[in-house]
C-alpha positions as a printed Julia matrix, in Angstrom:
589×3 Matrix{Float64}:
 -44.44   -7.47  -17.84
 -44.19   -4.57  -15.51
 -45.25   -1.02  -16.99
 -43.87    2.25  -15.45
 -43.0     5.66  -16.58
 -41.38    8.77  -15.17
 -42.61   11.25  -12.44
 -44.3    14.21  -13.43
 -42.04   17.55  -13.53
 -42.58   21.02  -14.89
 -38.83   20.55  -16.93
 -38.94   20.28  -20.38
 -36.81   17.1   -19.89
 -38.77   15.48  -18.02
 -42.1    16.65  -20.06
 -40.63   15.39  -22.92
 -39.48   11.88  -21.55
 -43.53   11.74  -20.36
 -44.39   11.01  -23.82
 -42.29    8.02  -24.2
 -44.46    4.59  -23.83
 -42.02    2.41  -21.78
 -41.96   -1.03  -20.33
 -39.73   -3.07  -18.34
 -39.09   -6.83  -18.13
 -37.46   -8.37  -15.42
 -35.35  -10.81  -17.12
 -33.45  -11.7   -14.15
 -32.4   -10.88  -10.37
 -30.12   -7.73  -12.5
 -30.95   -7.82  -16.17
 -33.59   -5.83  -17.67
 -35.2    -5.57  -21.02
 -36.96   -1.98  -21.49
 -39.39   -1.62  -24.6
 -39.79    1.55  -25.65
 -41.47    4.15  -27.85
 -40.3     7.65  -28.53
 -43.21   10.49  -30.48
 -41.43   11.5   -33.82
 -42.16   14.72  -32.44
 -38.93   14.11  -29.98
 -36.92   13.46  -32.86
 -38.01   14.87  -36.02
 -35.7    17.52  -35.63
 -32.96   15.66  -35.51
 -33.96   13.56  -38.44
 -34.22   16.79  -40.62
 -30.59   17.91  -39.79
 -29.12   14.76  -40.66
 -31.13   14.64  -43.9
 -30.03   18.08  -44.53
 -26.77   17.44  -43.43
 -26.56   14.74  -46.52
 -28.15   16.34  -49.0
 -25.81   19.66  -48.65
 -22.66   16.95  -48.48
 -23.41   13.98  -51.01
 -24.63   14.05  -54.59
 -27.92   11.76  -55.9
 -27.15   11.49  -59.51
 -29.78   13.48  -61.5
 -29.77   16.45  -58.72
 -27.38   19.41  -57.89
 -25.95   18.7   -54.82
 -28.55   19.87  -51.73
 -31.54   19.89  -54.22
 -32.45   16.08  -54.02
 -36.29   15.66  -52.65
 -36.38   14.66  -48.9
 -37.59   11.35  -49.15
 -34.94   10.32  -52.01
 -31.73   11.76  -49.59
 -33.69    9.12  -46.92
 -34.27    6.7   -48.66
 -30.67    6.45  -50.79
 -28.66    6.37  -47.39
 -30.96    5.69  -44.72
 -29.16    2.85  -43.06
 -26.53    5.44  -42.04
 -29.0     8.13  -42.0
 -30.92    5.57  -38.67
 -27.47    4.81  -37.6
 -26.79    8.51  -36.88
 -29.7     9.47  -35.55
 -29.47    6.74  -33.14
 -26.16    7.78  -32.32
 -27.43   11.79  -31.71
 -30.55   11.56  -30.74
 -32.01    8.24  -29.78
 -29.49    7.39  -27.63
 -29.25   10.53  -24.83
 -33.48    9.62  -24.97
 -32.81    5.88  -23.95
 -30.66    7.38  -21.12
 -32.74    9.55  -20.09
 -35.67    7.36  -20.08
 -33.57    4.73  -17.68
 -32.54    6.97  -15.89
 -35.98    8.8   -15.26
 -37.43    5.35  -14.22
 -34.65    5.1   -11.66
 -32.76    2.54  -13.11
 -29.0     2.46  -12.9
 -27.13    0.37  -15.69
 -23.84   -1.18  -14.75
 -23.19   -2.72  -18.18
 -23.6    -1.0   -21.4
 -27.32   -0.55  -22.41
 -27.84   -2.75  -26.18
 -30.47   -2.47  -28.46
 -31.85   -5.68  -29.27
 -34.21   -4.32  -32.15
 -35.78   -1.11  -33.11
 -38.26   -0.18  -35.87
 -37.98    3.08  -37.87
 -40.53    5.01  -40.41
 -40.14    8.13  -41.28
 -43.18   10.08  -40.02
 -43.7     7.52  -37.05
 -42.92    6.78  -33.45
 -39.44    5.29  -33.03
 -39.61    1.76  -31.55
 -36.68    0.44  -29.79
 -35.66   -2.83  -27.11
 -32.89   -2.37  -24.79
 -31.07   -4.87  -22.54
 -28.96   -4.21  -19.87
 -27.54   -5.28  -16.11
 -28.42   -3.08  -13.14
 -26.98   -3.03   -9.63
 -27.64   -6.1    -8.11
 -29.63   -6.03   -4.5
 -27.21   -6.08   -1.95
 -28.45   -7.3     2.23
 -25.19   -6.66    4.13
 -24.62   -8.99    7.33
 -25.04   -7.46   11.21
 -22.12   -5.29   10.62
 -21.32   -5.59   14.25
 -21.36   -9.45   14.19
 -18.18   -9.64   12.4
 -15.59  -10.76   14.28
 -11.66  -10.29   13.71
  -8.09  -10.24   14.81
  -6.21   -7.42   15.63
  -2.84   -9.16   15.77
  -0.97   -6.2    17.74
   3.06   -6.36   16.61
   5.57   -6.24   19.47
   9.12   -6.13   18.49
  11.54   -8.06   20.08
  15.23   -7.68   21.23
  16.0   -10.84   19.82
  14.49   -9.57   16.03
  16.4    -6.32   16.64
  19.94   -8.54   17.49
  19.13  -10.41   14.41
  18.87   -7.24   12.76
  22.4    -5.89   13.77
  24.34   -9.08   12.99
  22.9    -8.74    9.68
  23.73   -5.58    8.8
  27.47   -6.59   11.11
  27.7    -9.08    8.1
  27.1    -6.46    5.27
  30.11   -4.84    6.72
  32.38   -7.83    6.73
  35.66   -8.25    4.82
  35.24  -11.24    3.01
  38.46  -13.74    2.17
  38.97  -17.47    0.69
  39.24  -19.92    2.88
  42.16  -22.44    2.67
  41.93  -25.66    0.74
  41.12  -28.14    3.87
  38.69  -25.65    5.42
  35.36  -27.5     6.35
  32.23  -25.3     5.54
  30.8   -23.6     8.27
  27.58  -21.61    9.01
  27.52  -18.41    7.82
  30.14  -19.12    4.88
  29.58  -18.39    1.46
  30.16  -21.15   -1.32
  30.76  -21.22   -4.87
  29.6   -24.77   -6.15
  29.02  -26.17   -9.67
  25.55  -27.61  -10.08
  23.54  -29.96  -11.8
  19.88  -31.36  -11.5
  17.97  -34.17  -12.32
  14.98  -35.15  -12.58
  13.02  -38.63  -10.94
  15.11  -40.72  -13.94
  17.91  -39.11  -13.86
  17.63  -36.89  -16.67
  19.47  -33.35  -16.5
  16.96  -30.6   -16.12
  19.26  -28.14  -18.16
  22.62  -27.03  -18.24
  25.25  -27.47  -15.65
  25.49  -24.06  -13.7
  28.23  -22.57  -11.46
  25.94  -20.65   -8.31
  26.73  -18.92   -5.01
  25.23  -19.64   -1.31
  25.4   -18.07    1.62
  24.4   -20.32    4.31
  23.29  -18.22    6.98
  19.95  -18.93    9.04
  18.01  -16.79    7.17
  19.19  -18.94    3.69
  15.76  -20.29    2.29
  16.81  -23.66    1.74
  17.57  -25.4     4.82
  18.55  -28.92    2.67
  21.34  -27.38    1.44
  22.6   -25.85    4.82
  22.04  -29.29    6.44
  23.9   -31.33    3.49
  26.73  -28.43    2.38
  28.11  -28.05    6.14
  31.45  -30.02    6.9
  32.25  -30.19    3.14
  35.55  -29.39    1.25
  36.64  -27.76   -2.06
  36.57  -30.32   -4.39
  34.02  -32.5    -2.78
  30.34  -33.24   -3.73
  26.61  -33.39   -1.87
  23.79  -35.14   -3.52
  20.62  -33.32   -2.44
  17.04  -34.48   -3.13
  13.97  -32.65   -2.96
  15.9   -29.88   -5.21
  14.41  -28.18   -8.27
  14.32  -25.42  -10.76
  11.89  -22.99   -9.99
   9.85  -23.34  -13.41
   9.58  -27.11  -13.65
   6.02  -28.58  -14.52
   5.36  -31.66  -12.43
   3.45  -33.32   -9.41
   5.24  -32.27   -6.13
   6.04  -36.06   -5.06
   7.79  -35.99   -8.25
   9.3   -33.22   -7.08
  10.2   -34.47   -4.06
  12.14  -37.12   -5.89
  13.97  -34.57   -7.78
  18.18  -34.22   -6.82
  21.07  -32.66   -7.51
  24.72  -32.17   -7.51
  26.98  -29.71   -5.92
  30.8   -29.57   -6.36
  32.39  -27.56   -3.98
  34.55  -24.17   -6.21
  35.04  -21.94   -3.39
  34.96  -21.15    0.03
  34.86  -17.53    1.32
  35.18  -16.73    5.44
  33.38  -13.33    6.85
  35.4   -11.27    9.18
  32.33   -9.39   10.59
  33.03   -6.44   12.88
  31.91   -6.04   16.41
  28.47   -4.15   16.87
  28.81   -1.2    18.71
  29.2     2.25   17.76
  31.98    2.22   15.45
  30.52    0.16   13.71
  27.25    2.44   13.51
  29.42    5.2    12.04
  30.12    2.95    9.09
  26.59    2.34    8.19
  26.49    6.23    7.78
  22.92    7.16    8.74
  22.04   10.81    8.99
  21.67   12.04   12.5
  22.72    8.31   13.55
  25.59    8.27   15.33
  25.45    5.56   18.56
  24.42    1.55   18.76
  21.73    3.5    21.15
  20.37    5.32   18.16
  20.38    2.42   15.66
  18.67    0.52   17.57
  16.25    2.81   18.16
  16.02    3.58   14.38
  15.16   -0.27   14.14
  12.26   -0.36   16.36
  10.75    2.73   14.7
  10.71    1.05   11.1
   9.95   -2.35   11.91
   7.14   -0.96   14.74
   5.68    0.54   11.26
   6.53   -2.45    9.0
   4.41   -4.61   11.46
   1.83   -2.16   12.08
   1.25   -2.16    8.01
   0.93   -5.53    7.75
  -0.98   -5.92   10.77
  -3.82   -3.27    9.63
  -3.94   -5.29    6.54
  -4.61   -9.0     7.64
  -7.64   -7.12   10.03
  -8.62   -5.38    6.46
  -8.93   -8.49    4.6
 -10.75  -10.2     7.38
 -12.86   -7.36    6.95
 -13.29   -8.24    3.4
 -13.48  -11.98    3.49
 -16.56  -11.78    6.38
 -18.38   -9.24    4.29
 -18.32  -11.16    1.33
 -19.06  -14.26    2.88
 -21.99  -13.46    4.56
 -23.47  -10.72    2.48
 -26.59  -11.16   -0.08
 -25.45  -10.27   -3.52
 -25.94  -11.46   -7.12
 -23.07  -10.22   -9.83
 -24.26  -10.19  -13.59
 -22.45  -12.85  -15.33
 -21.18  -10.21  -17.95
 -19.5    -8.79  -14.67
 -17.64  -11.31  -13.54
 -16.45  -12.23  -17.33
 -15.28   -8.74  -17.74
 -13.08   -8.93  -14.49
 -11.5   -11.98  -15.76
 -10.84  -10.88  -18.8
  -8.69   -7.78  -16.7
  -6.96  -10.13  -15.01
  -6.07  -12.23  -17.45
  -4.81   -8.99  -19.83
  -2.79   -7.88  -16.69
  -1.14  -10.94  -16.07
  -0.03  -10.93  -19.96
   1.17   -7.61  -19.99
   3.26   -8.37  -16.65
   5.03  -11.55  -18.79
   5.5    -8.53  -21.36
   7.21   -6.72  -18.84
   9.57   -9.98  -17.05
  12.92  -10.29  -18.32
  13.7   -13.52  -16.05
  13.11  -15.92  -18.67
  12.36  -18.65  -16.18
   9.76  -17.02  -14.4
   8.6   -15.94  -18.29
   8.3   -19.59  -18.87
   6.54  -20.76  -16.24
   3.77  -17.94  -16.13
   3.36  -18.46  -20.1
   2.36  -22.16  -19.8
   0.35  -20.87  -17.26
  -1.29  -18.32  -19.06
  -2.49  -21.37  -21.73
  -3.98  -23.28  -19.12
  -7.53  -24.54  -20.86
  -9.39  -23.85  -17.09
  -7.47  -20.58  -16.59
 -10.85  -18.6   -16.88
 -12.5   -21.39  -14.65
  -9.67  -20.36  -12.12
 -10.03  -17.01  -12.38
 -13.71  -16.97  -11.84
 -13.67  -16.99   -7.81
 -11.08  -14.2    -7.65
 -13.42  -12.11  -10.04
 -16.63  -12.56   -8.28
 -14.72  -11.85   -4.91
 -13.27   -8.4    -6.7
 -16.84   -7.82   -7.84
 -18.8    -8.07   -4.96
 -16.17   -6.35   -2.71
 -16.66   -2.99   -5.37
 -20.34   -3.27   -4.75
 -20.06   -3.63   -0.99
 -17.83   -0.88   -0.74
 -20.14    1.26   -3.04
 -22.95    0.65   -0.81
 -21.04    1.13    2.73
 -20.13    4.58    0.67
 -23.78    5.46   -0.07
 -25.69    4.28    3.3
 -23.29    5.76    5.25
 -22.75    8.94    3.51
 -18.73    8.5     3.36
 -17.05   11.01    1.61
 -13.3    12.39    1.25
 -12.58   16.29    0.96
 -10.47   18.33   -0.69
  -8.68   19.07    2.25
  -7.92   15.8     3.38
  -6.51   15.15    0.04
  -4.01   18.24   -0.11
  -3.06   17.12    3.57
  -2.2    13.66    2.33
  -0.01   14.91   -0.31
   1.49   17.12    2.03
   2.4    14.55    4.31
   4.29   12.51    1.37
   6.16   15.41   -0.12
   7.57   16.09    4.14
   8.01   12.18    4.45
  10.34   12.01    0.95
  11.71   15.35    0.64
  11.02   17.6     3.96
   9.71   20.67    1.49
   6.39   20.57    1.83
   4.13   23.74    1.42
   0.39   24.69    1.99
  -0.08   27.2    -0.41
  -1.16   25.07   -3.22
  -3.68   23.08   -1.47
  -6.45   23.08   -3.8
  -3.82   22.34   -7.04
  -2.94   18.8    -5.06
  -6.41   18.1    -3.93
  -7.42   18.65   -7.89
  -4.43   16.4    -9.08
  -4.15   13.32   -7.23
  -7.46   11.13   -7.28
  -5.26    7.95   -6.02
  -5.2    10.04   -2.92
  -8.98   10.45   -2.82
  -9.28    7.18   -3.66
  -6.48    5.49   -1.07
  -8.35    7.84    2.17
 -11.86    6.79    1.28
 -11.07    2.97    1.26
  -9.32    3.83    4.7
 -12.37    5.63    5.41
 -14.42    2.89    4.83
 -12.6    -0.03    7.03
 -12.44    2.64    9.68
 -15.92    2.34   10.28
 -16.65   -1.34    9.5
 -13.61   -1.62   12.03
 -15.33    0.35   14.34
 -18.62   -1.88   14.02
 -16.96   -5.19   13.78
 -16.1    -6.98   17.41
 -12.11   -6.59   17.01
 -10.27   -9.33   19.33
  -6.4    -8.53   20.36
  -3.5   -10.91   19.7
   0.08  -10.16   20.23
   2.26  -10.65   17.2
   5.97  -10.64   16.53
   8.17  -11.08   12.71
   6.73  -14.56   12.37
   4.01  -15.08    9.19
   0.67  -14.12    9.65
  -2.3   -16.98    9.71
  -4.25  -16.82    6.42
  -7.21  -18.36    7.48
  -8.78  -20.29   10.36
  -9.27  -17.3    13.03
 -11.67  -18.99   15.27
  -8.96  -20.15   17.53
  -7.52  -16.01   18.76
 -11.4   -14.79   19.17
 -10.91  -15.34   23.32
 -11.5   -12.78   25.76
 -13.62   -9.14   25.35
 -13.37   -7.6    21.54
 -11.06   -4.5    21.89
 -12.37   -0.93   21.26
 -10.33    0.24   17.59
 -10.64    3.69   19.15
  -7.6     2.87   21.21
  -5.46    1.84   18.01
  -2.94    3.27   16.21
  -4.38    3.7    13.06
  -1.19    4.44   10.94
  -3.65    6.36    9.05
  -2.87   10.3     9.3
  -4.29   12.07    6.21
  -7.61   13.07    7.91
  -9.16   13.27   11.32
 -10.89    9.87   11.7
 -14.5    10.06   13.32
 -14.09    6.26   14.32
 -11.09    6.35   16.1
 -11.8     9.45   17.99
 -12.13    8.04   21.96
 -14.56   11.26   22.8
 -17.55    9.63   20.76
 -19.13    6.49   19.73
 -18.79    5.51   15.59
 -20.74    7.4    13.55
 -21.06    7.75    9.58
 -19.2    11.31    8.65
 -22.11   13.71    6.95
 -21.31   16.65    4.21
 -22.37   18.62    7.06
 -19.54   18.07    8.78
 -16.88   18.61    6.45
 -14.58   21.17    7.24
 -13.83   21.59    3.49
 -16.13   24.84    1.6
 -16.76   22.27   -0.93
 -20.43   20.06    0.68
 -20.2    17.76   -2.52
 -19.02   14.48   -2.05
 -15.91   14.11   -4.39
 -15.85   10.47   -4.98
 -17.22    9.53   -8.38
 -19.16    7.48   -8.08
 -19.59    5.01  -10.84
 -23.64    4.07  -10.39
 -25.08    7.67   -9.9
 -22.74    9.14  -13.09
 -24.47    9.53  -16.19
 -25.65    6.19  -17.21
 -23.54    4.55  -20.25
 -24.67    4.8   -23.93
 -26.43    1.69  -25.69
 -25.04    0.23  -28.23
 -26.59   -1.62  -31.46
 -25.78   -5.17  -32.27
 -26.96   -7.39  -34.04
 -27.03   -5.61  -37.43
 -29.74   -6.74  -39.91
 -30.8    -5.06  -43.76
 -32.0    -1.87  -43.15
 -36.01   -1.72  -44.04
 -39.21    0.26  -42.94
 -40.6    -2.51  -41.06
 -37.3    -3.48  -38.47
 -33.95   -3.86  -38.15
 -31.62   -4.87  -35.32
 -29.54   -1.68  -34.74
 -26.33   -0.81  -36.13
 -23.15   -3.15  -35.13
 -20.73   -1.17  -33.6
 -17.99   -2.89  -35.28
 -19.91   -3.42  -38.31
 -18.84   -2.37  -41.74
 -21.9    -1.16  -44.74
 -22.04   -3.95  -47.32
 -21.4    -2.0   -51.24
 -24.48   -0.49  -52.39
 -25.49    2.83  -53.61
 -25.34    4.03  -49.89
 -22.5     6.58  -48.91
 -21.25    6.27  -45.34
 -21.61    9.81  -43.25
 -18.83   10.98  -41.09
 -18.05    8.63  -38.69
 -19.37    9.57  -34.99
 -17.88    7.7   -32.05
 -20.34    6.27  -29.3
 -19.31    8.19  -25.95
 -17.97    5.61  -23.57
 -19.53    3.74  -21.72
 -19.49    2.53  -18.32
 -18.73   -1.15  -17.9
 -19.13   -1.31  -14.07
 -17.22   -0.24  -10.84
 -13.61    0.17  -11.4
 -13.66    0.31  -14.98
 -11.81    3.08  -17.35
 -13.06    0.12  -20.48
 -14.29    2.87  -23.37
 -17.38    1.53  -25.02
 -17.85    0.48  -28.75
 -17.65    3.06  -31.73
 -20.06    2.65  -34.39
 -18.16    2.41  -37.66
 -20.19    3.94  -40.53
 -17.45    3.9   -42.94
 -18.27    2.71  -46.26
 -18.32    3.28  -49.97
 -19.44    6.88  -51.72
 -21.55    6.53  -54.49
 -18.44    6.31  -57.59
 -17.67    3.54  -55.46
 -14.68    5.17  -53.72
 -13.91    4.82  -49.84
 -12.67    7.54  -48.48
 -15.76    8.56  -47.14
 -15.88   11.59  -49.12
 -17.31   12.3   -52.69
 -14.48   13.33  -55.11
């Protein structure tokens, strides 16, 4: 058992938190159990209004209404009487006593028990799960790919006969025309499964079998065909169905040839060009041109975001962390509630269908659990990164960031309202400091170079492109433009960005951040029959058993903080219960 108490100040706060007896137990790595003991003097007060406040509002048969003695008003409700002091006094005490021992919940403080005479000390046990200890790796031992996009004059020719082929005039073939690449065919279709059983109804679809068509067995087995003849295909599916992939694999169907349509696709050059009707585009020169510029950007994107989540796998691979169980199961349950209200959302009743059985998987919170603890401990990485290195994101920055969207979508931009946007948008705020923060873990990290055309990115298994010298990210294109970025500047090595040097008149750091806010209320649990001796705390979601007691005006719990990224909005304690005629409208008549 490890005793502490708060520092000594000359605030009246922090003079009256000094008289609070309190102990902490280190249940685990993060979980804490704090015993303490709060002077009636801190609370008395308190008590009195409350008491007041019931005498002057409920009657106590045998008394005018506010004349009942003290003790009887106490002792007639004084399981809702403890509840609310708890609630408006108790409470913002337990905070600040946490919070004066510097410790910094990230799940909901709980009483487990408290004890409450009238006249004495209040005694009360809270649990709760701090910020777990966090030893990040050698930042500049990470090592990752950079996998620099070039675009090709082949992609860019692939690009035009595409868009050639959008332009086409399309017309039915004759009767003995032979399918050929690039046709489109209407075919009537039927699958099976391994035993020959239909897998649904028979369904009339449409294929165009160009190179970029998906499935390649159907190319390879529809080409040379007629109308009226028929491929058998294996290895073909619906999208939804339930079943071991070499049963799959042993999957077929049919496909009757309907229809055959021919492409008469016009030459590329700059007629052509005219027709796709671009502003400012008028020339095969300038289209193509247009072309590189997106798809330079495209790759760029997706390049900066493979060397992100590098970033993000090394960190949490190698870093020292332990996330409260209670953490983790709260993530899941998020995902799990977003993946529900996306099948809410889904009208394709296939896709429905298959994420619903899905959804009643038995292990689904087993297989959920990784991709929690990897969320988790990648918001208390960041958080750290954000208060070691003293990132922060100003107002200005923001109001430029909005400034460049409204010129990118509309061309209309204007300064004048600069602090209005930088007050409005926190995904801003929040979008430039997570750029702010792989900026300088990008900077740290030993960044190796790889060329890189259209072609899918490796997931995994880097070890193979780390040849050669790491690459300074100084010399990069960031594709990041909404503030000046101190680790991509080639005039000075990386260096964390200080208040000090904000350009902004505003020194504070304007990410909240969700540890150093004001810690989250406790809650009761755990309800037991009220007495003078103990009682466990009143249940938020608990409702008075009928009795003589009269239920005061309900009072809501503020919310409380369930960890990083969380808007959750803690427990109210319910209060609600019968007046003393035995009505329950919370109100005498």
């Amino acid at each position: 058992m490890q005793t502490s108490g708060p520092d000594n100040s000359s605030t009246k706060k922090q003079e009256s938190v000094a008289k609070i007896q309190i102990s902490v137990e280190d249940i685990s790595i993060t979980k804490k159990h704090v015993s303490m003991l709060f002077p009636y003097s801190l609370f008395s007060e308190a008590l009195d209004l409350i008491i007041s406040e019931f005498s002057s509002k409920y009657q106590i048969k045998g008394f005018r209404t506010g004349k009942a003695p003290r003790n009887m008003v106490l002792n007639t409700y004084k399981k809702h009487i403890t509840d609310k002091l708890i609630n408006v006094r108790i409470i913002p005490m337990v905070n600040d006593a946490i919070r004066d021992i510097n410790l910094i919940p990230v799940t909901a403080p709980r009483f487990t028990k408290y004890e409450f005479k009238d006249g004495q000390p209040f005694r009360c046990e809270v649990a709760f799960e701090i910020i777990p200890p966090i030893k990040l790796p050698d930042l500049e031992s990470l090592k990752v790919v950079y996998f620099e996009p070039v675009v090709t004059e082949e992609y860019i020719q692939k690009l035009l006969k595409a868009e050639a082929r959008k332009l086409a005039t399309i017309s039915e073939a004759p009767a003995d025309y032979q399918i050929q690449p690039g046709d489109r065919l209407s075919a009537q279709v039927q699958l099976f499964d391994p035993s020959n059983k239909p897998l649904g109804e028979t369904e009339i679809g449409e294929y165009d079998l160009t190179e970029d068509f998906s499935h390649k067995l159907l190319i390879d087995n529809l080409i040379g065909l007629k109308v009226g003849q028929t491929a058998t295909i294996y290895g073909v599916y619906p999208q939804n169905i339930v079943m071991d992939q070499n049963d799959r694999d042993k999957c077929y169907g049919t496909f009757k040839v309907l229809k055959i349509y021919q492409f008469n696709i016009p030459v590329i050059d700059d007629e052509m060009i005219v027709d796709i009707n671009l502003p400012n585009i008028n020339t095969l020169d300038d289209y193509t041109k247009y072309l590189k510029d997106k798809i330079s950007k495209q790759l760029l994107t997706r390049a900066r975001e493979s060397l992100d989540d590098q970033i993000c796998e090394q960190l949490v691979a190698n870093t020292i962390i332990h996330v409260p169980t209670p953490l983790i199961d709260e993530q899941i349950d998020k995902n799990i509630i977003y993946y529900r209200n996306q099948l809410q959302k889904r009208t394709n009743s296939e896709v429905n269908e298959s994420l619903e059985s899905w959804l009643k998987d038995p292990d689904l919170r087993a297989k959920f659990k990784d991709p929690a603890l990897y969320t988790k401990k990648m918001t208390f990485i960041f958080q750290h990164v954000i208060d070691e290195f003293k990132i922060i994101v100003t107002d200005a920055e923001v109001a430029q960031a909005m400034h460049y969207d409204l010129a990118e979508y509309n061309d209309k931009a204007s300064k004048k309202d600069d602090k209005q946007f930088a007050d409005r948008d926190q995904n801003h705020r929040n979008a430039i400091l997570t750029d702010k923060i792989y900026d300088f873990l990008e900077a740290k990290a030993q960044v190796y170079i790889h060329q890189w055309d259209h072609s899918p990115l490796p997931k995994s298994d880097f070890e193979s492109y780390f040849v050669g010298q790491p690459v300074d990210m100084r010399s990069i294109d960031s594709l990041r433009p909404f503030y000046e970025n101190p680790y991509t500047s080639a005039q000075s090595d990386p260096k964390p960005e200080s208040s000090a040097e904000s350009s902004d008149d505003s020194q504070t750091p304007l990410y909240e951040n969700p540890y150093t806010s004001t810690p989250s209320d406790p809650k009761p649990e755990s309800p037991a029959e009220s007495s003078d001796e103990s009682a466990s705390g009143p249940s938020p979601e608990s409702t008075p058993e009928p009795s003589s007691e009269i239920a005061p005006e309900s009072s809501a719990e503020p919310a409380s903080e369930a960890g990083p990224e969380s808007n959750d909005q803690g427990d109210q304690t319910s209060t609600d219960g019968p007046n003393p005629d035995g009505s329950t409208s919370g109100q005498p008549d």
